[in-house]
KOLTORMAR-727720 format. One line per 4 residues: number of its first residue (from 1); their letters; for each residue x, y, z of C-alpha. Coordinates in steps of 0.02 Angstrom, whole numbers. Last residue first. Layout:
NUM) a) X,Y,Z | ...
This chain:
315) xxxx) -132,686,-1332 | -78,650,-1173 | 54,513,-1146 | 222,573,-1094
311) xxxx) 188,722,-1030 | -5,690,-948 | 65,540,-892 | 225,612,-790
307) xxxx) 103,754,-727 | -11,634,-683 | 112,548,-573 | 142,724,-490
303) xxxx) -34,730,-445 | -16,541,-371 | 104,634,-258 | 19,787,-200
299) xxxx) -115,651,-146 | -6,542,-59 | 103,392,-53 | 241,478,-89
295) xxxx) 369,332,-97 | 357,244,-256 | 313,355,-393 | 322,539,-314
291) xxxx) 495,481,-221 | 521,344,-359 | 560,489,-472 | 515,450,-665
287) xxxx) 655,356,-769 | 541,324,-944 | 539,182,-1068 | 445,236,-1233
283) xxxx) 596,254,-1341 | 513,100,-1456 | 677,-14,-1434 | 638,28,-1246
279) xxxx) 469,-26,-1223 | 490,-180,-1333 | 622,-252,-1226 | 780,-277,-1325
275) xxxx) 892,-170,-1220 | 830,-213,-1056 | 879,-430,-1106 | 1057,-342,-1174
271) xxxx) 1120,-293,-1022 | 1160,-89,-974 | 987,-91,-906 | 1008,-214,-774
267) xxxx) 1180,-166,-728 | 1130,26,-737 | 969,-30,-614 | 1054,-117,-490
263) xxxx) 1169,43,-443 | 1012,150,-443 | 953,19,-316 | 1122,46,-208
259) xxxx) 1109,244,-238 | 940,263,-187 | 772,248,-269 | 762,159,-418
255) xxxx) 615,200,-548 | 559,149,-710 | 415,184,-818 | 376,74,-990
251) xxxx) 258,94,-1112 | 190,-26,-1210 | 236,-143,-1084 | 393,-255,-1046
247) xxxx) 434,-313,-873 | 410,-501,-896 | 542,-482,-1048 | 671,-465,-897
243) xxxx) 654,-653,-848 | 850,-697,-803 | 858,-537,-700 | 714,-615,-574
239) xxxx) 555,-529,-564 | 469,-483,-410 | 288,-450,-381 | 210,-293,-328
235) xxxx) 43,-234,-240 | -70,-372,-312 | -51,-475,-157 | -178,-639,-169
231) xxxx) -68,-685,-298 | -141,-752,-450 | -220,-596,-559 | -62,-508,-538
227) xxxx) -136,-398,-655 | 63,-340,-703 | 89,-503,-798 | -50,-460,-933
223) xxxx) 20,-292,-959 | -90,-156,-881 | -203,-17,-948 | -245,159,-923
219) xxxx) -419,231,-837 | -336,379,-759 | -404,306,-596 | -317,132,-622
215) xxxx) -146,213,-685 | -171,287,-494 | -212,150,-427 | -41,77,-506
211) xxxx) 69,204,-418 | 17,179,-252 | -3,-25,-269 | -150,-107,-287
207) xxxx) -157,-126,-477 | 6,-199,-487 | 210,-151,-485 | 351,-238,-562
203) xxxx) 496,-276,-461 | 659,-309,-466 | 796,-370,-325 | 932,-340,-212
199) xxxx) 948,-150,-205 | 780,-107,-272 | 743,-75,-448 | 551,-23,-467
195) xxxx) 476,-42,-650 | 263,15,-685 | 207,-56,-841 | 82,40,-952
191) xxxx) -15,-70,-1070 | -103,65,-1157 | -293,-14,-1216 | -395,61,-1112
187) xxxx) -311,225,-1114 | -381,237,-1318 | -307,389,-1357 | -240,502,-1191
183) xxxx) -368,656,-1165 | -502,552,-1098 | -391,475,-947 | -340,630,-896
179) xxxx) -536,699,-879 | -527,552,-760 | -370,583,-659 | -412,770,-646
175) xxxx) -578,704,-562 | -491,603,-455 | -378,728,-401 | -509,867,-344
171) xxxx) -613,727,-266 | -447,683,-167 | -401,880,-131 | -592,916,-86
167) xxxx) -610,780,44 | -424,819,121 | -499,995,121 | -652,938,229
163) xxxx) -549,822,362 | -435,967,395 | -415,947,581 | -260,861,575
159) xxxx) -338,691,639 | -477,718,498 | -328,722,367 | -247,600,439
155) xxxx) -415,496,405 | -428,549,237 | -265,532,163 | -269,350,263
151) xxxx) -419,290,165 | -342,368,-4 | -189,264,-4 | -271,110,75
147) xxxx) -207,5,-91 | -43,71,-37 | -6,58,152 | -76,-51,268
143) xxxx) -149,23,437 | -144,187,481 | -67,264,673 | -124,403,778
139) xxxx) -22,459,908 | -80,582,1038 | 96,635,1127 | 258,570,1198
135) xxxx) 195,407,1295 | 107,392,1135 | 254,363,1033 | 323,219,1186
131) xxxx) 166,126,1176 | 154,128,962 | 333,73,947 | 301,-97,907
127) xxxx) 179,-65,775 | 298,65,676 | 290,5,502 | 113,-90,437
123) xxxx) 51,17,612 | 92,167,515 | 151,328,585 | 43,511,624
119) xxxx) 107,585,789 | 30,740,883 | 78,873,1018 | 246,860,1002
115) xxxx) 379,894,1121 | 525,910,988 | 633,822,1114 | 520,679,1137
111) xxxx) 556,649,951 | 721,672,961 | 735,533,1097 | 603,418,1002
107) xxxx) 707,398,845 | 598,290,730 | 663,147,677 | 555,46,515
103) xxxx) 532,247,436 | 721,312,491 | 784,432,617 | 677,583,664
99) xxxx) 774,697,556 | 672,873,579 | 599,976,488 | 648,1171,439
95) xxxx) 733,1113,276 | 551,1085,224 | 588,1164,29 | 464,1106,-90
91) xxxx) 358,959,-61 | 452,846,-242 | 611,871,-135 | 571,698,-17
87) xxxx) 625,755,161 | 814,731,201 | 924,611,237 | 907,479,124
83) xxxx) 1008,315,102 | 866,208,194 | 699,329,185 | 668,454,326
79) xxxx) 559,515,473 | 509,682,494 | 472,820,644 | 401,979,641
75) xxxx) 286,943,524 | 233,1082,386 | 46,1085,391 | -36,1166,215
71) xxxx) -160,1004,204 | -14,931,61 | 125,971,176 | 48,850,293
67) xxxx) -30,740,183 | 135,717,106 | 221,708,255 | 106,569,305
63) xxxx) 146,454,158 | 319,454,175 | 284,362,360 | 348,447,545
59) xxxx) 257,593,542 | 291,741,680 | 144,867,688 | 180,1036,805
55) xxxx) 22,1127,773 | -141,1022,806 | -279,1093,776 | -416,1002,875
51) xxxx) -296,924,974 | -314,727,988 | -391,586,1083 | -360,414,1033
47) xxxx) -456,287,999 | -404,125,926 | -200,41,858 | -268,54,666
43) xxxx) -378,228,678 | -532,296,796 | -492,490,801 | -575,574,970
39) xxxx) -565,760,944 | -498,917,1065 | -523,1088,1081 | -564,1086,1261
35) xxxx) -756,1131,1225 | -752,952,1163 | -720,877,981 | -802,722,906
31) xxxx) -897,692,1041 | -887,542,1194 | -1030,414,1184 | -880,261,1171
27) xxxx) -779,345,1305 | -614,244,1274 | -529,396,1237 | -547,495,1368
23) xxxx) -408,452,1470 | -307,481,1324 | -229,673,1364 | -229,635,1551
19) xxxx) -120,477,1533 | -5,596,1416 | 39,714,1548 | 71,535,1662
15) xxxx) 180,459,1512 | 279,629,1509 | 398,592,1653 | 424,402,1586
11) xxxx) 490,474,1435 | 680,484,1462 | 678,315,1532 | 580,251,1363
7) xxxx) 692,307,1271 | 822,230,1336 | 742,74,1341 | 703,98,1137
3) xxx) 891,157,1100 | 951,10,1186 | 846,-106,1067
């Protein structure tokens, strides 16, 4: 953890500008925003006080850029995936931010040297680092990711100052979801499973993941082993290369993000088990982008995904 003490050195000069910024923020009776143009936001790690309108963001979680880039805020600052270096392409061109260093490290030197004046992470991701992050500016962290997908749009919407069009974005989506979900023939019954390689396993995605809510708010259906309807965690599940057939669906969408995963993924599918799926033999197994998929997190994402269904399944 060198880079954390050194860090944390560098920093120790703007802990005392950032003492003042929070001092407030344990004032249960305090408003939402004050005539200095700032706003308390409760969230995962408590209360902290931001900007108003803040307008150097830096997001340390795929989900945040999204919301970012999503409210019409491009962050100055980004974090990135394993094997990536460079914000997810499905936002449009944001050559303009910043590598950060990745999502479970965050690199608190360049962040410190983009002087910030907020930061949206994760505690699911960045717990440890919450201290040191708001030693640099108002930080204001989520809790789980996934099934929360729509909780956290809203909140780092409101700690972005655009509370009201995060509101009208997610009804927007939902109700595009639904009308969706009356154009494809009998949703109901369209057992759509949802494939992620990773680099050293499979898995097959639930209800309460990302991508699966979103099947959920188009109405669609799920295989039987996708419910999940034993584990306690319906996010994902992991299935071994010996029991393949446990990914089949009606339909079929696959993703693998990264060249180590997409590596996995040609020796799965090259094999005879993928070939004789049900899914495949019918052509109805799709590669969709695990960055709008898997990664996004957000509502410009689970747009996208409609996209995919509204292509490949709409009547």
């Amino acid at each position: 953890m060198s880079t954390r003490r050194t860090a944390a050195s560098l920093l120790a000069g703007l802990a005392l500008a950032a003492a003042a910024l929070t001092a407030c923020s344990s004032d249960p009776v305090a408003p939402a925003a004050d005539e200095a143009g700032t706003r308390q936001i409760t969230h995962a790690m408590g209360t902290t006080t931001v900007p108003a309108h803040p307008k150097k963001v830096v997001v340390l979680d795929t989900d945040k850029i999204d919301t970012a880039v999503s409210l019409g805020i491009t962050p100055i600052g980004a974090t990135q995936l394993p094997e990536y270096d460079k914000p997810p392409a499905y936002l449009g061109d944001l050559s303009s931010v910043k590598d950060v260093g990745e999502i479970s490290e965050p690199d608190l030197e360049a962040i410190a040297a983009l002087q910030p004046d907020l930061i949206l992470g994760s505690k699911f991701r960045q717990e440890k680092f919450y201290d040191e992050l708001s030693a640099i500016a108002p930080t204001v962290f989520t809790d789980r990711v996934g099934i929360t997908w729509k909780e956290n749009f809203l909140l780092d919407g409101k700690a972005l100052g655009e509370e009201q069009k995060a509101k009208d974005l997610l009804a927007a989506y939902e109700k595009r979801a639904k009308d969706l979900g009356t154009k494809i023939p009998n949703a109901a019954a369209v057992k759509v499973s949802i494939v992620r390689f990773m680099p050293a396993e499979i898995r097959v995605y639930g209800p309460e993941g990302f991508s699966g809510i979103v099947l959920g708010d188009v109405g669609l259906g799920r295989p039987e082993r996708q419910l999940l309807a034993n584990k306690e965690d319906k996010r994902f599940d992991k299935v071994s290369p010996e029991r393949i057939s446990d990914l089949d669906g009606d339909v079929m969408f696959v993703t693998a993000q990264g060249p180590t995963a997409q590596a996995q993924q040609k020796k799965v599918t090259d094999g005879q088990l993928w070939k004789d799926l049900g899914a495949v033999k019918a052509g109805k197994s799709w590669d969709v982008d695990p960055e709008t998929w898997m990664t996004g997190i957000g509502v410009t994402a689970a747009s996208k995904i409609l996209d995919d269904l509204e292509s490949h399944l709409g009547s």
